[in-house]
N, C-alpha and C positions, 0 to 999 in steps of 0.2 A: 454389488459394486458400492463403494463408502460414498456416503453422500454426504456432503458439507452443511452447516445448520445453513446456511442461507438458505439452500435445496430447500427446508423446510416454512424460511419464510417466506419465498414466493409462492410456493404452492398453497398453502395456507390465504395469501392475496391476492391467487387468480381464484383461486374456488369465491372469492365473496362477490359482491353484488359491484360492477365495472364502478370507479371512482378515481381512482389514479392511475397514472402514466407509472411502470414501474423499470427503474432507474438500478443496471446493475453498471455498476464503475468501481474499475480496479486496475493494478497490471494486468501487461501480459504474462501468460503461462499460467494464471491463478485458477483455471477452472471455469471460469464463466461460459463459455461456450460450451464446454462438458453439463454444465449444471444445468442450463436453459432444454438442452436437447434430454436429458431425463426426465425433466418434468415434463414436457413436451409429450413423453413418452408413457409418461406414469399416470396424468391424471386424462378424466374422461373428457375431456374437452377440447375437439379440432384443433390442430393449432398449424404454422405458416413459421416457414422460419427464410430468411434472408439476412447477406451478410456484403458491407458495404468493403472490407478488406482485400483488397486485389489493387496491384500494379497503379494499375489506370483509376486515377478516382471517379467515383460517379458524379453524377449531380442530381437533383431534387426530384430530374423524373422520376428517377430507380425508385423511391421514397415513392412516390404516387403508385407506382407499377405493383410496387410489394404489397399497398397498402387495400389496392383492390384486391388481389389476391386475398391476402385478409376477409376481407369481404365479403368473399364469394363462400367461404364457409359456414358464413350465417344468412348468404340470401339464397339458398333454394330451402331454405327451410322456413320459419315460422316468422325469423326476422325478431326473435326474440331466446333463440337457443345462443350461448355466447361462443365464442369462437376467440383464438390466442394469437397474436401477429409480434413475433421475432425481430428485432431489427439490430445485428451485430456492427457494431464499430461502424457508427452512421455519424459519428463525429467529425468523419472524415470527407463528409460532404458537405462541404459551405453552404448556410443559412439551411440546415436541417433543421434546427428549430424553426423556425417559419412554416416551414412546408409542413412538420408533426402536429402546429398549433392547430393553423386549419383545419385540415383534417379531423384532428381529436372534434376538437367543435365543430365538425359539419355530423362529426357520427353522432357525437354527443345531442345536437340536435333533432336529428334523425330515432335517435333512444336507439340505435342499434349497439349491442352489447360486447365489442369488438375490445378484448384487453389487449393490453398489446406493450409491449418488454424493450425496453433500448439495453444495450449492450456497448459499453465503451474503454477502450485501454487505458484512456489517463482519468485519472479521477478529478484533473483541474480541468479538461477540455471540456469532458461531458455537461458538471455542474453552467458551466461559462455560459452554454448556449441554451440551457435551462431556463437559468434565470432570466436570459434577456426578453423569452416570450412565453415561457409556461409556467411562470409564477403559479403556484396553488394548483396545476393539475398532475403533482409527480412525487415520488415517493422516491427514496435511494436506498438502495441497499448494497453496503459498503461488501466487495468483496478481495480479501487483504492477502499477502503469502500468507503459504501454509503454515499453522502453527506446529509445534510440536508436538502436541496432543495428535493432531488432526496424521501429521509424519507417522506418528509411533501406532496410530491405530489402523492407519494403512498403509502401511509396508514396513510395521515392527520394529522402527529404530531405535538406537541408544539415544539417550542424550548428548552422546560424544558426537554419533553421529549426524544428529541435528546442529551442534552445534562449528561443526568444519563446515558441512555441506546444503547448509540452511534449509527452504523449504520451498524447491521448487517441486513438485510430483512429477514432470516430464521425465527431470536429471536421475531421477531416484532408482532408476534400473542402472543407471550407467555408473556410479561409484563405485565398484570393484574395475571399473577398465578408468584411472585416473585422466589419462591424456582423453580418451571421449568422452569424461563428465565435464572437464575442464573446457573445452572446443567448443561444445554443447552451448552450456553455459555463455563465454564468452561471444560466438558467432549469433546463436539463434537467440538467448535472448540478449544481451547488453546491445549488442551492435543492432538488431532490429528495432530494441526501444528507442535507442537514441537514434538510428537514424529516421527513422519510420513514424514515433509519437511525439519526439522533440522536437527535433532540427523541419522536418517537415511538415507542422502543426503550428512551429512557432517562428518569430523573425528572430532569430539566432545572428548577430552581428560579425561574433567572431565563432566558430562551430569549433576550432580547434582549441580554443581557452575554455569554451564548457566541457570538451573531451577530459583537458587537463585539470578540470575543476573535480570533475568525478572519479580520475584515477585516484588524482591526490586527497579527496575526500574516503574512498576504499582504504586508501593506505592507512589513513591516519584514522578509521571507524573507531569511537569511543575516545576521542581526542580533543582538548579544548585547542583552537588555534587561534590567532585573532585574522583579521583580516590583513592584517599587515605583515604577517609572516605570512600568510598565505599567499599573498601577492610575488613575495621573496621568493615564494617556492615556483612559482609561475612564470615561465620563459616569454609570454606573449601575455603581458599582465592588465588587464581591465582597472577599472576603480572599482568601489567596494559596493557599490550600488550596480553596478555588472553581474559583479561574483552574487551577491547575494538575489538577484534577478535569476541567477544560472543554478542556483542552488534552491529558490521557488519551484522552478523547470524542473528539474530531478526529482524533487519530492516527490510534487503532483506525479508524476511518469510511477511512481514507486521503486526508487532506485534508491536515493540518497537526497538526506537533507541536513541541515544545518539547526540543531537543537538550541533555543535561548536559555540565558543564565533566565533563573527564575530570581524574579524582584518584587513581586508584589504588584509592580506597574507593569501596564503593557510597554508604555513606550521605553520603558529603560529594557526589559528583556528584550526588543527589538533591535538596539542599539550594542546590543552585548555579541562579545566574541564566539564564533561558534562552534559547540560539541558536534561534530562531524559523526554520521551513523547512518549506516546504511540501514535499507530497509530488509535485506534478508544477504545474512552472511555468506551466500554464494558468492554473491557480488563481488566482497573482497577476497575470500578465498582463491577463488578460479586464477586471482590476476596475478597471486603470491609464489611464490617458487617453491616452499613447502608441502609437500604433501599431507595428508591425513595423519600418517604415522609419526612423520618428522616433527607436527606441530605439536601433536602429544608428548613426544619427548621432548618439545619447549618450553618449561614454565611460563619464560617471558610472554612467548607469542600467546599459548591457550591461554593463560590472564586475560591478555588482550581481546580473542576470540570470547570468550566465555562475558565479559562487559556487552561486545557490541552485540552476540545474540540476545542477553537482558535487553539491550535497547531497541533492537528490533524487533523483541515480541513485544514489548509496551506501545513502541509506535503503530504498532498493527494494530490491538488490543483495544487501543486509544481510537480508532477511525470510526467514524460514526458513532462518539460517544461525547458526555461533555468534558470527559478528563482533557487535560494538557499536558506533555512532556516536557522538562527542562530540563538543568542541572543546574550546582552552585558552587561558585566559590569566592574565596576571599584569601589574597594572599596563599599561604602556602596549605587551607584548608578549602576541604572538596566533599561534594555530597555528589555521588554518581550518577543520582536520578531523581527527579521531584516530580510526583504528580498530586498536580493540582485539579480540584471539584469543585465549584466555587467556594465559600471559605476553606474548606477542608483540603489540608497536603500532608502528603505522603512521601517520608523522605527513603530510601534506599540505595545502600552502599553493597556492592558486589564484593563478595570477598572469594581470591580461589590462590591455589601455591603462588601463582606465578607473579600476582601482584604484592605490592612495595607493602610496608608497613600501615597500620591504619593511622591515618593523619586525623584531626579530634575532628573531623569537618560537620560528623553530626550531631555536637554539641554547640559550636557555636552557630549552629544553621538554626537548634532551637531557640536558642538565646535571642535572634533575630527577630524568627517566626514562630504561630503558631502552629505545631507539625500536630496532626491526628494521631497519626502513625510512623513511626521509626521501623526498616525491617532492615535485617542484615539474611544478603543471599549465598550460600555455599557456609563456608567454612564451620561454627558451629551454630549456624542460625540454618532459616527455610533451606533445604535440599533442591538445589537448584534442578531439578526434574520434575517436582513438585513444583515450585514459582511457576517453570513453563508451563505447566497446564493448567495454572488458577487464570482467572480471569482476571480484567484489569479491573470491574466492580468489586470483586470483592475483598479489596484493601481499604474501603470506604464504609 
């Protein structure tokens, strides 16, 4: 069965000596509950697994209830053999952090050697309740859509077709039947994300302007808009500290977010119009009315497709690391992608048939700044099969 490197770095951090809380946050569909129940299974160590996602939400008992369970695998023994306690999508239990704190610190007290794994679908929710009361006792490990590397070595796809049908592993049987990879896609994951990690997680004011913030961020993936056309495009229109509040929401969920112009400054890239990009081209795909083949006979469209997969394996790539993604422009000059390391940035212009002419944009972005590295992807620079499966280190 293909195991994901995360697989390798939890195993590697329950085998050592109990010290952190171990934090896996990601979407859904990315594996984490497949990943936790292998290692579970692989390494010689007891372990307890529990999972807070159903209907009805729980409250802090269940957390208590699992927690002794936990427990029990290291007290009929020595009370120093360690034992592994599971706890999936506990996000969803108001003031879970509290209830983890204690606990942690009554075992921790105790020296009983109980590790023990959270599990959570949005990567904003989990950190939120982290911070507010387990400062210093928790590790994260970022778990992102699948890469392309990760696609092509388990279940041998093209590029092409990572780049139509992004990288969910659920969907990935269902691509030769179009209308069930599509359904799929759309029903079990977009509509469970949003209604289930968002809308249900968060005070959502208007639920149908974030619906319409996301289709119309799909549509336009790899797109500068500003918020003032954005609004235009918007039937039930918020203010721009709404939309950009609705487009926080989406990120964290790992759906869609809103990339800043890179300035050098935070607050002026906060302020800037935004590169709309999803986080894995299913997203937009599913919503589109082209199929796989039709979009391949589209220059126009696969231009398009072939950018926003660049952005969404840099966004991936980027999570849990110190890179940042942005883009740039000026006038009628455009840099497609800047990643920045603290001084060091890295400029990158996607080049593939379907797009327009190169405009000087990565001339005068040097002129501005100082770039590390200039890369040009497809046409006759890096082979964009290759880009996907380098890492976003080692551009730096």
């Amino acid at each position: 069965m293909f195991k994901r490197p995360q697989y390798h770095v939890l195993s590697q951090r329950l085998a050592e000596p109990r010290r952190f809380l171990q934090v896996l946050a990601g979407p859904r569909q990315t594996g984490k509950t497949t990943m936790v129940r292998q290692v579970l299974g692989d390494i010689s160590i007891a372990g307890h697994y529990g999972s807070a996602d159903e209907p009805a939400l729980k409250d802090r008992v269940w957390i208590e209830q699992q927690w002794e369970a936990g427990r029990r695998l290291i007290g009929s023994r020595d009370r120093r053999t360690p034992g592994v306690l599971a706890l999936d999508e506990i996000h969803k239990i108001p003031g879970w952090s509290e209830t983890v704190k204690r606990l942690w610190d009554e075992d921790s007290g105790a020296g009983l050697p109980l590790q023990v794994v959270v599990l959570g679908s949005a990567p904003l929710l989990v950190p939120s309740g982290l911070s507010e009361s387990l400062t210093g006792r928790f590790e994260v490990i970022p778990v992102t859509h699948w890469s392309f590397a990760e696609m092509e070595a388990a279940f041998g796809w093209t590029v092409e077709q990572y780049v139509y049908h992004g990288g969910y592993p659920g969907a990935a049987p269902l691509i030769d039947a179009p209308q069930r990879w599509r359904m799929y896609v759309l029903d079990s994951l977009i509509e469970t994300t949003i209604s289930r990690d968002v809308l249900l997680m968060n005070r959502v004011h208007k639920p149908a302007l974030l619906r319409r913030v996301f289709e119309l961020g799909c549509l336009y993936s790899g797109r500068v808009l500003s918020y003032s056309k954005i609004l235009g495009q918007l039937q039930d229109a918020g203010n721009t500290t709404t939309l950009a509040h609705y487009l926080d929401l989406l990120g964290a969920c790992g759906l869609l977010e809103g990339l800043g112009k890179y300035a050098g400054q935070k607050a002026r890239r906060r302020a800037s119009s935004p590169k709309f990009q999803v986080h894995n081209n299913a997203l937009a795909t599913a919503q589109g009315e082209l199929t796989f083949e039709e979009s391949l006979a589209s220059p126009e469209r696969w231009g398009r497709l072939v950018e926003s997969a660049v952005g969404a394996h840099l966004v991936n790539a980027a999570r849990g690391t110190p890179v940042t993604v942005h883009y740039w422009a000026a006038g009628n000059r455009e840099v497609d992608f800047v990643l920045a390391r603290g001084r060091k940035v890295v400029a990158i212009e996607v080049k593939s048939a379907g797009r327009r002419a190169c405009l000087p944009g990565m001339e005068a972005f040097a002129r501005e700044f100082d770039v590390h590295r200039k890369l040009l992807v497809g046409a006759q620079g890096i082979a964009l099969a290759d880009f996907l499966r380098a890492g976003i280190e080692e551009w730096f």
